[in-house]
C-alpha positions in Angstrom: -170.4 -55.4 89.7 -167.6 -54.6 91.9 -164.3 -55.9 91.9 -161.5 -55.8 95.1 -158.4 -54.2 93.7 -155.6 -56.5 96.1 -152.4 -56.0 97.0 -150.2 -59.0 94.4 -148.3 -61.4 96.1 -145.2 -60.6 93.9 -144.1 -64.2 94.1 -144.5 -64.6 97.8 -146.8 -67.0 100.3 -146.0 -64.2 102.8 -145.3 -60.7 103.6 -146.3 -57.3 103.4 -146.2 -53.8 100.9 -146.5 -50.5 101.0 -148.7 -48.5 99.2 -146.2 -45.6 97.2 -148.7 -43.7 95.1 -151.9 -43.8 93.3 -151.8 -42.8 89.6 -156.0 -42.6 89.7 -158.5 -41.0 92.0 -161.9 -42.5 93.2 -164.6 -41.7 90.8 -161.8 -41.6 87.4 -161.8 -43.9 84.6 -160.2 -47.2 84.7 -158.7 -49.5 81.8 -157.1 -53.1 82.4 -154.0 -53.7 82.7 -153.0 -49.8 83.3 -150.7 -48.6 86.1 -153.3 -48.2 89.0 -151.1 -47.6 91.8 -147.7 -48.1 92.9 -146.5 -50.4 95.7 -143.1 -50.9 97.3 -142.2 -54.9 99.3 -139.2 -56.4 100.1 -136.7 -55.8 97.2 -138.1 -54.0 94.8 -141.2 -51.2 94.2 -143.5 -52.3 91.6 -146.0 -50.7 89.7 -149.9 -52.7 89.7 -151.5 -53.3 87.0 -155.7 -52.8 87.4 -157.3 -56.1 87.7 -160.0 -54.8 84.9 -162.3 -51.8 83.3 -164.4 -49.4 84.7 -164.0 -47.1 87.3 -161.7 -46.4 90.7 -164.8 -46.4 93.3 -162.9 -45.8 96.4 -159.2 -46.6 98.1 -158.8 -48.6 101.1 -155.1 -47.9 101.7 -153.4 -44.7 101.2 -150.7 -43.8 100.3 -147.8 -44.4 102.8 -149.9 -47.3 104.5 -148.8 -51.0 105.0 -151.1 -53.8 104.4 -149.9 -57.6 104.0 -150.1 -59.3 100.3 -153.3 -60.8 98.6 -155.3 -57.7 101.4 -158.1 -55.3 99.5 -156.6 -52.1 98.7 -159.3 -50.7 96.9 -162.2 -51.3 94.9 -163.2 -51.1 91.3 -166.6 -50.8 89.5 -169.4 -49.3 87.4 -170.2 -45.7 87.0 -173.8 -46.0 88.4 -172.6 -48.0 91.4 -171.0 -44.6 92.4 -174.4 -42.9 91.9 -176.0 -44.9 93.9 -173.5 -45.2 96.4 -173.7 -49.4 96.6 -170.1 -49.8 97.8 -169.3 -48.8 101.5 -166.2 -49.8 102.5 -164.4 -48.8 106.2 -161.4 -47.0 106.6 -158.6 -49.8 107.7 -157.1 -49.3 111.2 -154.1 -50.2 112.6 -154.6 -53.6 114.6 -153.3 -51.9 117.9 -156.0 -49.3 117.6 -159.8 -50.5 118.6 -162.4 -48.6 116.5 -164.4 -45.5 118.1 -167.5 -43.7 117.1 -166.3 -40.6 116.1 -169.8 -39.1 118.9 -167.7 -40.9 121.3 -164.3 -40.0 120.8 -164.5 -37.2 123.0 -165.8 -38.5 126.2 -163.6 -42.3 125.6 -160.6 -39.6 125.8 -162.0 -37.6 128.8 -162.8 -40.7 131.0 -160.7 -43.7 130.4 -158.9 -46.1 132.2 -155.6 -45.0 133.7 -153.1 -47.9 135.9 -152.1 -47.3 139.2 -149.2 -47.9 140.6 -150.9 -51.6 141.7 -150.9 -52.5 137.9 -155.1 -52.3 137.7 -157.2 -49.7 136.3 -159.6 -46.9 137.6 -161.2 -44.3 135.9 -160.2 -40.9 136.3 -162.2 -38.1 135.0 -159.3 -35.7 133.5 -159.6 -32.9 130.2 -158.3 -34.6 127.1 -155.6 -31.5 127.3 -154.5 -32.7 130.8 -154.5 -36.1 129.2 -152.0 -34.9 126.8 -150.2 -32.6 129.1 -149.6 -35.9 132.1 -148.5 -38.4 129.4 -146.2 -36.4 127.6 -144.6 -35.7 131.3 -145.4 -39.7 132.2 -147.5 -38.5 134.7 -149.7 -40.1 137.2 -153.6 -38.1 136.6 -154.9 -40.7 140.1 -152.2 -38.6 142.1 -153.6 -35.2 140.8 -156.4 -33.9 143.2 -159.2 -32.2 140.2 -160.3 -28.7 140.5 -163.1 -29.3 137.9 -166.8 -30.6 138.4 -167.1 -33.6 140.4 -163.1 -33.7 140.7 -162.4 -33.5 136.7 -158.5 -33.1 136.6 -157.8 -29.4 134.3 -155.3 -28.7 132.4 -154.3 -26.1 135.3 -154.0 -29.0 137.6 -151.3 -30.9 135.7 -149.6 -27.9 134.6 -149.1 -27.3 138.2 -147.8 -30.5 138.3 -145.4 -30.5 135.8 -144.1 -26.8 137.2 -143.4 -28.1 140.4 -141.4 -31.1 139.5 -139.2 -29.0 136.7 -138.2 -27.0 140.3 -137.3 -30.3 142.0 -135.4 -32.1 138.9 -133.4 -30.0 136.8 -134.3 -31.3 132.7 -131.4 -33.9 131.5 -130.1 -32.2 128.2 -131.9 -34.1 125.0 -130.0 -33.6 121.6 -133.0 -32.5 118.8 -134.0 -35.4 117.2 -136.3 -36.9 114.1 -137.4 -39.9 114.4 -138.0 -41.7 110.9 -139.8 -44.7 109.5 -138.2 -47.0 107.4 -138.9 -48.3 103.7 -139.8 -51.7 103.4 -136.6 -52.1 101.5 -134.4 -50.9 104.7 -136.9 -52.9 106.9 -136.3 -56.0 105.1 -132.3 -55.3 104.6 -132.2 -54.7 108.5 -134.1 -57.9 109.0 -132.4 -59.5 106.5 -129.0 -59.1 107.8 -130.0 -59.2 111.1 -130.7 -63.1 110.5 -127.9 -63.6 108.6 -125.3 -62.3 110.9 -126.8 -64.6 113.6 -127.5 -67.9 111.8 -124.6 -68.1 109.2 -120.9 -68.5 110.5 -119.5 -65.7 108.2 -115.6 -66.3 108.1 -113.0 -63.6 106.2 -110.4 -63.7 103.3 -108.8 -61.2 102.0 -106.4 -60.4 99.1 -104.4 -57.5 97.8 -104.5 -57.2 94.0 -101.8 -55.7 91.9 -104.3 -53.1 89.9 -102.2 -51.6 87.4 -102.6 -53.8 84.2 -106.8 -53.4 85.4 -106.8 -49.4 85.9 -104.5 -49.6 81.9 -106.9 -51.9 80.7 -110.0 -49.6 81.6 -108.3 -46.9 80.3 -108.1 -48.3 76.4 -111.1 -49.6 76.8 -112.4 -46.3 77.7 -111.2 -44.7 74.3 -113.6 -44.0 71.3 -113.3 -46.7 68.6 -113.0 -50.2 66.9 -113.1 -52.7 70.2 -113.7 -49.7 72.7 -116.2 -49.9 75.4 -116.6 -45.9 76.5 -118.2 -45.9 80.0 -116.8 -49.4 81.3 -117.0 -50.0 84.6 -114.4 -51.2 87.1 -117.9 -53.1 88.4 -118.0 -54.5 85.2 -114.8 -55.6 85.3 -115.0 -57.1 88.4 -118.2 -59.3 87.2 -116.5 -60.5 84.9 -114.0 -61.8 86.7 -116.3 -63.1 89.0 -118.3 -64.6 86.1 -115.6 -66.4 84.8 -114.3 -68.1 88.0 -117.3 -69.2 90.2 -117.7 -72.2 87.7 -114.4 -73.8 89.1 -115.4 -73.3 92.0 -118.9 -74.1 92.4 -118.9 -74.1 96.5 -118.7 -69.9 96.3 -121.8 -70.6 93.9 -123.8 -72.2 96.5 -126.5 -71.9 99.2 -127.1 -73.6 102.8 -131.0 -74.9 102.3 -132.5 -77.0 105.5 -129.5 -79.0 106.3 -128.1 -79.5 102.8 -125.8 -77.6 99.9 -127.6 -76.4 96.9 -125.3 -76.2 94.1 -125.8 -74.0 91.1 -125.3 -74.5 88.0 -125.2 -71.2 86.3 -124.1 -67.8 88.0 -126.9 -65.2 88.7 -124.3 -62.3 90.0 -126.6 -59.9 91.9 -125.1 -56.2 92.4 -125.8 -53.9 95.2 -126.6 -50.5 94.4 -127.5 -47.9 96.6 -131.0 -46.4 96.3 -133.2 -44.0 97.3 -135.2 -46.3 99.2 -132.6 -48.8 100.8 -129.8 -51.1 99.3 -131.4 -53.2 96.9 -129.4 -56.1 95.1 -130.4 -56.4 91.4 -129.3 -59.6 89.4 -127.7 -60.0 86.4 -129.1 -64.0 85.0 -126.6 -66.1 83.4 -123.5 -63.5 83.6 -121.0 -66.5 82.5 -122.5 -66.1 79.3 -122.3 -62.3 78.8 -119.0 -60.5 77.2 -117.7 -57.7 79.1 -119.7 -55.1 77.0 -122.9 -56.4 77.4 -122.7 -57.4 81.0 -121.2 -53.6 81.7 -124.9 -52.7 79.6 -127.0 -54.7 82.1 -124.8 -53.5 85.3 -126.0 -49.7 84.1 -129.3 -50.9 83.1 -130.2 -52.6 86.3 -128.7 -49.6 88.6 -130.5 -47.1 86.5 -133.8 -49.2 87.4 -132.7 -49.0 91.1 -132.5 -45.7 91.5 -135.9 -45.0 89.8 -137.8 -47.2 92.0 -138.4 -49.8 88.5 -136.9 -52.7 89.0 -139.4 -55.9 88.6 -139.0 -59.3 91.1 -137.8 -60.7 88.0 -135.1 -58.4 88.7 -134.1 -58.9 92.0 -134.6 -63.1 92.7 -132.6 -65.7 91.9 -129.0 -64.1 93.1 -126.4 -67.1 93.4 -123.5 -64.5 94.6 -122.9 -61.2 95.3 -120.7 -58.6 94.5 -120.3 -54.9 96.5 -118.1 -52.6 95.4 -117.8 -49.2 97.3 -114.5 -48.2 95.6 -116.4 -45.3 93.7 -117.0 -43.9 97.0 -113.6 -43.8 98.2 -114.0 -46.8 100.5 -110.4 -48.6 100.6 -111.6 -52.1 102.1 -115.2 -53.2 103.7 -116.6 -56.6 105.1 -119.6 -57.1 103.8 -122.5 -59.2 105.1 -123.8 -62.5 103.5 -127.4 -62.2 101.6 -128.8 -65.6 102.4 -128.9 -67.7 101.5 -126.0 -67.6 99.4 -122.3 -69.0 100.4 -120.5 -65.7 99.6 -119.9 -62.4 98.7 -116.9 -60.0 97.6 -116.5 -56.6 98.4 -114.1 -54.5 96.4 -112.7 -51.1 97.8 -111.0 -48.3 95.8 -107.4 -48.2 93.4 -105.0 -46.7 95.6 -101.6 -46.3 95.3 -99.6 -48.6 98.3 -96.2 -49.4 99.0 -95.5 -52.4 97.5 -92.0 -54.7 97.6 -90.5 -54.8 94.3 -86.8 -56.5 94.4 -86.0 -55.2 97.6 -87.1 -51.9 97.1 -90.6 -50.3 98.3 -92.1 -48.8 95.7 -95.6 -47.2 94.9 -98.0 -48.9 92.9 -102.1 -49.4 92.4 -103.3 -52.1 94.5 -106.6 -53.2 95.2 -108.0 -54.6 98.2 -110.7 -57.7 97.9 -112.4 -58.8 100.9 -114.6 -62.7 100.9 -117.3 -63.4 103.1 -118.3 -66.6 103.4 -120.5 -69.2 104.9 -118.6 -71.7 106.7 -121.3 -74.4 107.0 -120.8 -74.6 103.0 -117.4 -74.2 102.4 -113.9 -74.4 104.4 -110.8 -72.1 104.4 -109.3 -73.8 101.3 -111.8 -73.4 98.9 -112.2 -69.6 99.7 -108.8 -69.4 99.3 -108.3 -71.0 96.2 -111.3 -69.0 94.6 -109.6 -65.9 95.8 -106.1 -66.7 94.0 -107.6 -67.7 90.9 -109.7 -64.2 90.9 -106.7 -62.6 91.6 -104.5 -63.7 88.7 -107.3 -62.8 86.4 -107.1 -59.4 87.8 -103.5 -59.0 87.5 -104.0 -60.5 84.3 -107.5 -58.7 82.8 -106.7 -58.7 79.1 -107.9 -62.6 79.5 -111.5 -61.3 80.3 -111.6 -60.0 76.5 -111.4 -63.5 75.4 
């Protein structure tokens, strides 16, 4: 009995994946619940499990193909149904593309339909070279008098073409190029942001922080020993801070949804982190309930994940805020985009040393620069603003955090 092998819905009504990889080959073993293939949508790339036993009998979509969720990507079966060759399934095609007999290829390419000038059609008998040749030059083969049989436009004939008009028009200078495809995570990011930028009104705060007590802080915590936390994060510490604030101000922990203001309860803090395939934003559940060490575990845990393609949904939904930190890369401030629908999101830029006013003197000390976006159909000036000052004394402040 065969069995369709279909792309998961991962949690969606709607959307599409990619196919990544395929750990089996048609005609090899299969057991339930092993990795069969891998497949990358919207936030995250996410290895399937196979639906049951027996064996791989052929794959629908390849690797590096797109096909939309719940959509058979292969097919799954008995040993003797590959013997006796039961299953026959077609290639897919792409929907733009109508489906040729291969017999026919050839002559659909020598004699099709090519507009005029008049916008209708007329067939013009022309080489599928001289095909190649007119479009890549834009053109027209019903202008081109044929020197093959019956008037059948040659290569020669466009060529001749093409010569005469590089005389006439000097080529415009055209910097070498790639052009590249993107990841369904980039896709989705793009699209994403895209929407967000044009139906949220995104409004700007931003603080400098007095980082010195922070950058000493990190460094004890840094050291070997009773209480130390080697490899703590200045993303860690940030989170916490975050963490520790959003519950008095519960409008930054918010989302706009049809009309109304959903208001959360507890804070799921997504990160970004850069990955191979796109900026992907993995959440941390609950992070008012974590201590600095174990939240600095899940930050590394998570961004680990990220960069090897691993992260599950479970890993990537639910986000209440954001946090964006490209101080690591020497970034000094940022504005960042909201990811809807949540109300908000910090970015954080690097520790630099500033000139700062110190009892009438200027004087050089770490500061940090914080930057708010935030969605002004959910919140107002005065709340960001309040949010921002309370984040900021806990920053100045950080030994609080240990508490």
């Amino acid at each position: 009995m065969t069995t369709a092998i279909l792309m998961p819905t991962f949690g969606m009504t709607e959307g599409e994946a990619t196919v990544l990889r395929w750990f089996k080959e048609p005609g090899q073993t299969v057991v339930a619940d092993e990795p069969l293939f891998e497949a990358e949508m919207e936030k995250a790339t996410i290895k399937v499990p196979a639906p049951g036993d027996g064996v791989l009998l052929s794959i629908v979509v390849e690797a590096g193909q797109t096909i939309k969720l719940t959509g058979v990507v292969g097919w799954l079966g008995q040993p003797e149904e590959i013997q006796t060759q039961t299953v026959s399934v077609p290639t897919p095609q792409r929907a733009s593309e109508p489906m040729i007999p291969e017999a026919s290829r050839t002559a659909e390419q020598s004699f099709s339909p090519t507009p005029t000038e008049g916008g209708e059609s007329t067939w013009i008998k022309a080489s599928p070279i001289a095909r190649k040749i007119a479009c890549e030059h834009s053109i027209d083969l019903a202008k081109i008098k044929g020197s093959g049989p019956s008037g059948r436009v040659l290569e020669k004939d466009v060529r001749e073409v093409v010569a005469t008009l590089m005389t006439k028009e000097p080529a415009s200078p055209i910097a070498p190029s790639d052009l590249q495809p993107l990841s369904s995570v980039r896709s989705t990011t793009a699209r994403r942001m895209t929407e967000s930028f044009q139906s949220a009104p995104h409004f700007y705060l931003q603080v400098e922080i007095l980082a010195k007590r922070l950058v000493d802080l990190r460094a004890q915590l840094s050291k070997d020993g009773p209480g130390g936390l080697p490899g703590i994060s200045y993303t860690a510490l940030f989170a916490r801070a975050i963490a520790l604030t959003l519950p008095v101000h519960p409008l930054l922990n918010a989302a706009w949804e049809d009309g109304k203001v959903r208001v959360y309860r507890e804070t799921h803090l997504g990160i970004a982190v850069a990955a191979p395939q796109g900026l992907v934003v993995p959440v941390i559940h609950r992070a008012e309930s974590l201590a600095l060490g174990k939240l600095n575990e899940q930050i590394a845990r998570l961004a680990g994940l990220a960069r090897e393609g691993h992260l599950t949904q479970a890993d990537v939904t639910g986000g209440t805020f954001t946090l964006t930190n490209l101080g690591m890369f020497g970034v000094d401030e940022f504005i960042p985009i909201l990811n809807p629908p949540q109300s908000a999101i910090l970015a954080t830029g690097a520790i630099v040393e500033r000139p700062v006013g110190q009892s009438g003197l200027v004087v050089l000390k770490p500061t940090l620069h914080l930057t708010l976006t935030a969605d002004h159909r959910v919140l107002d000036g005065i709340e960001a603003a309040l949010f921002l000052r309370d984040l900021r004394e806990l920053l100045e402040n950080p030994a609080r955090m240990l508490v």
